[in-house]
C-alpha positions in Angstrom: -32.0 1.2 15.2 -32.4 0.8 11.4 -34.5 -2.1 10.1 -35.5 -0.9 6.6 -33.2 -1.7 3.6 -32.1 -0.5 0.5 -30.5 3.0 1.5 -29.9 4.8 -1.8 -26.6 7.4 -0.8 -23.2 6.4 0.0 -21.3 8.0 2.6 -17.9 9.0 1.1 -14.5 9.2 3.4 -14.9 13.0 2.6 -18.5 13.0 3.5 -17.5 11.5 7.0 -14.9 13.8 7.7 -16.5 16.7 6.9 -19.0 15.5 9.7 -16.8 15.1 12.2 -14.5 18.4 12.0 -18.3 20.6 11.8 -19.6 22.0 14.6 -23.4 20.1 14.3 -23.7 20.7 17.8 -23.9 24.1 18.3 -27.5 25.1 17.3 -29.7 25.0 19.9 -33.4 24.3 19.7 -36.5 23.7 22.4 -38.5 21.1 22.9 -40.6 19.5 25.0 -39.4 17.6 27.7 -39.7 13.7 28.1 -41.2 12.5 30.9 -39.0 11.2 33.9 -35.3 12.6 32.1 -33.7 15.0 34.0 -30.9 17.8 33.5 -27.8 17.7 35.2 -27.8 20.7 38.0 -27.5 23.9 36.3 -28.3 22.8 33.2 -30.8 24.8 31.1 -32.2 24.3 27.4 -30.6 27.1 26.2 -27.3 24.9 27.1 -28.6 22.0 25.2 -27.5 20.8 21.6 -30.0 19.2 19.4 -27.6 16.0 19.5 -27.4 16.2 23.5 -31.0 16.7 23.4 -31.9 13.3 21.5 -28.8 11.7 23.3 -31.1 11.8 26.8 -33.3 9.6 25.3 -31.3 7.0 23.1 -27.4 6.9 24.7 -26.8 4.0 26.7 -26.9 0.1 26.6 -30.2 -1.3 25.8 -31.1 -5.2 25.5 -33.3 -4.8 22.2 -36.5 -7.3 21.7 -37.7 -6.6 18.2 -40.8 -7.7 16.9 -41.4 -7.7 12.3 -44.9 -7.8 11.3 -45.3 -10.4 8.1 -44.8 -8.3 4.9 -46.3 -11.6 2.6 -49.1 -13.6 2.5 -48.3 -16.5 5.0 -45.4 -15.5 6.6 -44.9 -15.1 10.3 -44.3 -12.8 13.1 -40.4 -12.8 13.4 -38.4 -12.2 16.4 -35.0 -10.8 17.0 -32.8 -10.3 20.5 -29.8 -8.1 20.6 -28.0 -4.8 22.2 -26.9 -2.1 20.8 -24.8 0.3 22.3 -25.3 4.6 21.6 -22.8 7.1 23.0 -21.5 10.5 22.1 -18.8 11.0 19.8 -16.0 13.5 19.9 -17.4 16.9 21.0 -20.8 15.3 21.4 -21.8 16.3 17.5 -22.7 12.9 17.2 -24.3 9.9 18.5 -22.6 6.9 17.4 -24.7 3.2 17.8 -22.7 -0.2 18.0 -25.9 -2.3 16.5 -25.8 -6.2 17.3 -28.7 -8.9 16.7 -29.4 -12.0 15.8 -33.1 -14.3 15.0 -35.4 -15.0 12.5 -33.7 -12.0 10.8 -30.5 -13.7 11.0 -27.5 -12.2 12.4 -26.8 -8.2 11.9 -24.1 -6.6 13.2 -23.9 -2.9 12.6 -22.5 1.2 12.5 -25.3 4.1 13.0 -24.6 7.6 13.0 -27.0 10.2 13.8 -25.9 14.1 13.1 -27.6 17.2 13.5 -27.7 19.3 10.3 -27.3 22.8 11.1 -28.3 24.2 7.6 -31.1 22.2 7.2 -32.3 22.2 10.5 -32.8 18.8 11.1 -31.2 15.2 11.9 -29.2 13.3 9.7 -28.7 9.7 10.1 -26.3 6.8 8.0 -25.7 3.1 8.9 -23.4 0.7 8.1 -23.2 -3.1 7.7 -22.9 -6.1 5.9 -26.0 -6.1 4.0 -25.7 -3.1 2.0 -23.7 -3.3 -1.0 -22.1 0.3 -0.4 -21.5 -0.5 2.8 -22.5 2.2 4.3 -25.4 5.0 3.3 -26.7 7.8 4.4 -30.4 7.6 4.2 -32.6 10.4 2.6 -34.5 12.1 4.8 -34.4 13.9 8.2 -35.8 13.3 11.2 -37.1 15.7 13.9 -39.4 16.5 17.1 -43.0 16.4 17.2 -44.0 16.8 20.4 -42.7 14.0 23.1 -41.4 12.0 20.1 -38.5 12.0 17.3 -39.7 11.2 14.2 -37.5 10.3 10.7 -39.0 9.8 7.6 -37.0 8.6 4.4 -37.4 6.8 1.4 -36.2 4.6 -1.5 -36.1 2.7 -4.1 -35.7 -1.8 -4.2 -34.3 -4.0 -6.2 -37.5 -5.1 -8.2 -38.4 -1.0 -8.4 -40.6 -0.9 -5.8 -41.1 2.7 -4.2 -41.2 2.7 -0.6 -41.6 4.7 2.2 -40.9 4.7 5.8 -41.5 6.5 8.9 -39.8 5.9 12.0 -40.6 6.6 15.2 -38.4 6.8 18.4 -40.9 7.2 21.7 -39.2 7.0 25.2 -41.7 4.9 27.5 -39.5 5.5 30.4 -36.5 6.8 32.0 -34.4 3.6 31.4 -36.8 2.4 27.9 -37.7 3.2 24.8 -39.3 2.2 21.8 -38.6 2.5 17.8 -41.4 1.9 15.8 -41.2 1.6 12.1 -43.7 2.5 9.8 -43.6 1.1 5.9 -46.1 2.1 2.8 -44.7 0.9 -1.3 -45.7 2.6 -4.4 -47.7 5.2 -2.3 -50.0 2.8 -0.4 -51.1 2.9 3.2 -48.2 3.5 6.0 -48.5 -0.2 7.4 -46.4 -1.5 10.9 -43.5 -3.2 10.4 -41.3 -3.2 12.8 -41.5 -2.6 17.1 -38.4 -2.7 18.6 -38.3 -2.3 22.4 -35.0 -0.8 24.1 -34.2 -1.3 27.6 -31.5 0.2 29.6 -28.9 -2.2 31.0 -26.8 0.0 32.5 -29.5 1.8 34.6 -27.4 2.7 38.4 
């Protein structure tokens, strides 16, 4: 689900095994509900990690549609069609995203990881493809709940020094859809759309 570019951090081998062996998954928090997701019988929020908690809105197969607004004078509205597959991985402390798409923004093929920072109370997210020269980052930032919706802000720096910022915002529209929506502002100017990216379950029974 990451359309920005230019992550600053590198995620070490260290780094990723001390992610995996921590126990992310054991603080608890509340939230509100989404609409139309249901608990398993018995199930209460006290039971419920953050990780499971965002899990009931993003695990699964989803056909993606993505929309990019033009960043430049002239340019045009591109499209891109793809799936990306989100599931639990070991212990459920972390969602793991199998990223594939291909259109105007060429083809992308790609590894997100989203964590749950204990200490920091927050989420964590890193991605991995061809495109960044590290190979894989960990973004600055954290995301978390406000209200219905997950929200991850982060920031950094390009190639010609330009500052930006983005927002990103993951809404579920129903119980087999949902919606990322990325928000972009450089050098401190308004937070502008740039990209929509529509998520629908395939694997609804």
């Amino acid at each position: 689900m990451r359309y920005f570019r230019q992550p600053r951090y590198v995620l070490t081998s260290t780094t990723l095994v001390l992610f995996l062996t921590l126990g992310h998954g054991t603080t608890h928090v509340n939230g509100q509900e989404k609409p139309g997701l249901h608990r398993g019988k018995g199930e209460t929020a006290s039971e419920e990690s953050p990780i499971e908690k965002l899990g009931r809105m993003i695990a699964g197969t989803w056909a993606i549609n993505a929309t990019s607004e033009p960043r430049e004078a002239g340019s045009k509205v591109g499209k891109d069609v793809g799936k990306s597959v989100i599931r639990f991985g070991p212990g459920k402390l972390a969602l793991i995203e199998d990223y594939r798409t291909h259109g105007d923004g060429g083809t992308r093929v790609a590894l997100g990881i989203f964590w749950w920072d204990g200490k920091e109370k927050g989420y964590r997210t890193m991605f991995c493809e061809e495109r960044d020269p590290s190979g894989c980052s960990v973004y600055v930032g954290m995301g978390n709940w406000e209200g219905a919706d997950w929200i991850f802000h982060t920031e950094f720096e390009t190639q010609d020094k330009k500052k930006v910022k983005v927002k990103e915002v993951l809404t579920a529209t129903s119980p087999s859809s949902f919606t990322a929506t990325f928000y972009r502002s450089e050098d401190d100017g308004p937070m502008k759309l740039d990209w929509t990216v529509k998520h629908s379950k395939t694997d609804v029974r």
